[in-house]
mmCIF file of the C-alpha atoms, coordinates in Angstrom:
data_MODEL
# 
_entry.id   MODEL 
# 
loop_
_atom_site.group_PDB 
_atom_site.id 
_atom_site.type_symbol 
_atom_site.label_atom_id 
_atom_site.label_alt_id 
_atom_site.label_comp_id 
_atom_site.label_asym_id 
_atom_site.label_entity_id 
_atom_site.label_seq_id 
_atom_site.pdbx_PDB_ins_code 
_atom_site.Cartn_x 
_atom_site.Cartn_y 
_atom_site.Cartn_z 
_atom_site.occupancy 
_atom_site.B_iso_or_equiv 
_atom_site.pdbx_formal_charge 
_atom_site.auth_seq_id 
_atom_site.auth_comp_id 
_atom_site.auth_asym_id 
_atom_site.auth_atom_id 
_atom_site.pdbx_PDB_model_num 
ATOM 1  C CA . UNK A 1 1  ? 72.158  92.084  83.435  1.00 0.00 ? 1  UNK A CA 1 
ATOM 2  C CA . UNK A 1 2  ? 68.918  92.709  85.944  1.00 0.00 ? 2  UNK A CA 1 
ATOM 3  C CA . UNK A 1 3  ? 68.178  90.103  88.210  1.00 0.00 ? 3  UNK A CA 1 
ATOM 4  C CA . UNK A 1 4  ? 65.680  91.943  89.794  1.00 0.00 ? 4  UNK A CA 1 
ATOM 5  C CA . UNK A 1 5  ? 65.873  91.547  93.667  1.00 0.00 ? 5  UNK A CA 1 
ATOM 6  C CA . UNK A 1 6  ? 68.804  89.502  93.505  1.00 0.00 ? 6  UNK A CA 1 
ATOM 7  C CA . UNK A 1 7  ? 70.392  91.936  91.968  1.00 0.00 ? 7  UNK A CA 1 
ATOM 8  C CA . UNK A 1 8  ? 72.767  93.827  94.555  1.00 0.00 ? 8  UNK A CA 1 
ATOM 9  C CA . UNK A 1 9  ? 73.294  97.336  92.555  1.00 0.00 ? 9  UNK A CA 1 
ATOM 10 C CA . UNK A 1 10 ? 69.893  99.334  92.091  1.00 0.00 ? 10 UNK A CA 1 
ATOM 11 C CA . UNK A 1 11 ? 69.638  100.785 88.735  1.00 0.00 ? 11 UNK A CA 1 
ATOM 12 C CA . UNK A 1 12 ? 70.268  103.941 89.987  1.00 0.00 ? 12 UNK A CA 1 
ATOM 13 C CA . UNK A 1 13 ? 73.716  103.375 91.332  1.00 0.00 ? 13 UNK A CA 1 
ATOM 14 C CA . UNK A 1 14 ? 73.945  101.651 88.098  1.00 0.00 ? 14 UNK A CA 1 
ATOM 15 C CA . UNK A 1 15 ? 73.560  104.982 86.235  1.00 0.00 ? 15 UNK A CA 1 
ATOM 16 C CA . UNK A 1 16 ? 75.902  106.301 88.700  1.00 0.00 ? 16 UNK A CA 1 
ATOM 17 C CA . UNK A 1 17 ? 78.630  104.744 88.222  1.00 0.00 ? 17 UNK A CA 1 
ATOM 18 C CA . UNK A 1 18 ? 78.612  104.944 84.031  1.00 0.00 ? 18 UNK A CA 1 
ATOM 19 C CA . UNK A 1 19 ? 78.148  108.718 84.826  1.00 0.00 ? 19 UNK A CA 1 
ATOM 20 C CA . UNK A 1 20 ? 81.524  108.520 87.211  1.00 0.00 ? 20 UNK A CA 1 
ATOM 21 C CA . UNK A 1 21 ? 83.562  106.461 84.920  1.00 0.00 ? 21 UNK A CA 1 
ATOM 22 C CA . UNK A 1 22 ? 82.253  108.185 81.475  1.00 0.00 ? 22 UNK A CA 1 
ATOM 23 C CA . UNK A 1 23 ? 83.077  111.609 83.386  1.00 0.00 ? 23 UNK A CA 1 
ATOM 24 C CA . UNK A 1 24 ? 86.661  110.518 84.659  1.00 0.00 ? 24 UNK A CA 1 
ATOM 25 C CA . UNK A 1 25 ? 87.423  109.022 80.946  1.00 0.00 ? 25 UNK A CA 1 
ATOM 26 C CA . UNK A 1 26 ? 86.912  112.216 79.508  1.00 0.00 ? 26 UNK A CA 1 
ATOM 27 C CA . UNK A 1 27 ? 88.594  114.258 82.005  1.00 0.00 ? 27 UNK A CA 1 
ATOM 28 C CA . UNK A 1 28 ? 91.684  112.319 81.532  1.00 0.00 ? 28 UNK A CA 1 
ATOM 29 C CA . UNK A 1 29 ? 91.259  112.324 78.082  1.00 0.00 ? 29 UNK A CA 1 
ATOM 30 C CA . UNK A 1 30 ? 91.729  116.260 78.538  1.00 0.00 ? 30 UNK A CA 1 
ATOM 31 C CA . UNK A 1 31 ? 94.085  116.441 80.555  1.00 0.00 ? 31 UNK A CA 1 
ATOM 32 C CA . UNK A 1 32 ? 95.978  113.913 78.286  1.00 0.00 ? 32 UNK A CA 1 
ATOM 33 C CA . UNK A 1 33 ? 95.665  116.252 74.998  1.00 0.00 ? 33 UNK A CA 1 
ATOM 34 C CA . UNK A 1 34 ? 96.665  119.291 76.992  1.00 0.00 ? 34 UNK A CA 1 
ATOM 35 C CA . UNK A 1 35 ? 99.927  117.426 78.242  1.00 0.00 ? 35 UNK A CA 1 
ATOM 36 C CA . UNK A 1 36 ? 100.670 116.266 74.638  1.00 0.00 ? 36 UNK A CA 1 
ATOM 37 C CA . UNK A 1 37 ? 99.983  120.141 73.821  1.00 0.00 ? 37 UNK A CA 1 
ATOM 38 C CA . UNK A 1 38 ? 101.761 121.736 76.052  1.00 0.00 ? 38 UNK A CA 1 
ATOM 39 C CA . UNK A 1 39 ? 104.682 119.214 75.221  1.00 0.00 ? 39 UNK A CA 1 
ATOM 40 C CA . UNK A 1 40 ? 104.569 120.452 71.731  1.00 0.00 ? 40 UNK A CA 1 
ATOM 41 C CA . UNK A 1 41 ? 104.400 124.379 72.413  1.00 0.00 ? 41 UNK A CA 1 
ATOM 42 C CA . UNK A 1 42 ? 105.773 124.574 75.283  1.00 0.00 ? 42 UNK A CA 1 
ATOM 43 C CA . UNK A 1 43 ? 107.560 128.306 74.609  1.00 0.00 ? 43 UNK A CA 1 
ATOM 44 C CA . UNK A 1 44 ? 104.456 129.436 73.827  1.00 0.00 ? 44 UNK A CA 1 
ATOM 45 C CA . UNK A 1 45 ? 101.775 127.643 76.807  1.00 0.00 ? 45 UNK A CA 1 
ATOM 46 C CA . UNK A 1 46 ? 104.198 128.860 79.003  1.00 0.00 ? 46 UNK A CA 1 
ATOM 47 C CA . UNK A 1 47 ? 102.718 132.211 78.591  1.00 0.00 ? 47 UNK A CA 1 
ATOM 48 C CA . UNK A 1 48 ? 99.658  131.140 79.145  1.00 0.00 ? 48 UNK A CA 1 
ATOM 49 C CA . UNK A 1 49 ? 99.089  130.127 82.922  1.00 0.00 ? 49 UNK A CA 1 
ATOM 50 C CA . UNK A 1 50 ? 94.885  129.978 82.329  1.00 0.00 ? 50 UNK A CA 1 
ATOM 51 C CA . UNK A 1 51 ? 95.891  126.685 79.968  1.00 0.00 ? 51 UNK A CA 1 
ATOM 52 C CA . UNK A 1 52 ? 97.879  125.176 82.718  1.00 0.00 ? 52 UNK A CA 1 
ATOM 53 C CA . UNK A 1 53 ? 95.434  126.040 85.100  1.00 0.00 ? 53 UNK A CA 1 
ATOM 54 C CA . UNK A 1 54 ? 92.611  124.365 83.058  1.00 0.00 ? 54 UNK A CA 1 
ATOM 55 C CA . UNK A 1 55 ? 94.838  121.258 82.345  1.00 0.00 ? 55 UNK A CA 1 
ATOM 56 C CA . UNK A 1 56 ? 95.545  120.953 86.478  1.00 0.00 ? 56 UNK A CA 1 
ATOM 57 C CA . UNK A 1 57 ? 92.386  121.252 86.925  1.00 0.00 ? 57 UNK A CA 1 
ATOM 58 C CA . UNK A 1 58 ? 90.819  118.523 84.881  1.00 0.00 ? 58 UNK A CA 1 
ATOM 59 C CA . UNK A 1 59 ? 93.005  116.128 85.843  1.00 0.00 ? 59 UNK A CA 1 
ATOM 60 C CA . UNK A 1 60 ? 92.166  116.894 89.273  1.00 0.00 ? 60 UNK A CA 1 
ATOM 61 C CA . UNK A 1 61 ? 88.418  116.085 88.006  1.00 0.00 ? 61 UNK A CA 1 
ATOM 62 C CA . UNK A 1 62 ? 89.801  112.570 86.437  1.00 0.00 ? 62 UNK A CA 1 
ATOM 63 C CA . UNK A 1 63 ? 91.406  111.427 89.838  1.00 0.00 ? 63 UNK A CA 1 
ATOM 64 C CA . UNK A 1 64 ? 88.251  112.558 91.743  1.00 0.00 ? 64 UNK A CA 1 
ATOM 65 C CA . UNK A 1 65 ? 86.064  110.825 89.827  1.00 0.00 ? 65 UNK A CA 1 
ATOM 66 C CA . UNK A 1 66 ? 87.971  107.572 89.880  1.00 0.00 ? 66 UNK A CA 1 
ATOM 67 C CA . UNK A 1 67 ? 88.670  107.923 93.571  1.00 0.00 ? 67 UNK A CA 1 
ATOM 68 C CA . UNK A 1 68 ? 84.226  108.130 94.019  1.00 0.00 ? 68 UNK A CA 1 
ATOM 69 C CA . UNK A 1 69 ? 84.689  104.879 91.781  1.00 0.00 ? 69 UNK A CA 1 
ATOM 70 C CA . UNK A 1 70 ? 87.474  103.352 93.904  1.00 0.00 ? 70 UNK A CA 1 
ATOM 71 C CA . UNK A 1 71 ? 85.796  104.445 96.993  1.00 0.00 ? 71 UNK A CA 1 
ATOM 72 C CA . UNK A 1 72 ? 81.939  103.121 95.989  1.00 0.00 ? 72 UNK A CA 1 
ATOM 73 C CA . UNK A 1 73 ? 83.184  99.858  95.232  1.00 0.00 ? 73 UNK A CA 1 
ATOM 74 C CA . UNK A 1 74 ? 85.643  99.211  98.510  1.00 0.00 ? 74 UNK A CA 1 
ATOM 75 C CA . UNK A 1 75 ? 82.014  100.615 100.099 1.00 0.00 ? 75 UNK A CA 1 
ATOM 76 C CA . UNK A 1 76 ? 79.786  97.684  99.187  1.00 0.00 ? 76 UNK A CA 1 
ATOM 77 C CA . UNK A 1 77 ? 82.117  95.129  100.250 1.00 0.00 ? 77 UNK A CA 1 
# 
């Protein structure tokens, strides 16, 4: 809801922050099918230290992104 100049978010930290939390959802959503992967061949992911690599590294994405999120909103107040 736009209330203009009343309203204390611009619409461009509006856009923001759908872009932070849309990117940190699917980040965790990754990282949360890789666990459930890994889980289910582990003997065989073990081999494969790229796949853990990639699975640290997005959910190192996911808690960045909610930390901007965490972080913007502690900011305004």
């Amino acid at each position: 809801m736009n209330l203009g100049c009343l309203s204390p978010v611009s619409p461009e930290e509006d856009s923001m922050k759908a872009y932070v939390i849309t990117t940190g959802a699917v980040f965790a959503l990754l990282t949360l099918a890789h666990l459930l992967r890994i889980i289910m061949e582990w003997p065989h992911l073990a081999k494969e230290p790229f796949f853990l690599l990639i699975t640290v590294a997005a959910g190192g994405l996911s808690l960045w992104a909610w930390r901007v999120l965490r972080l913007s909103k502690s900011r305004k107040t």
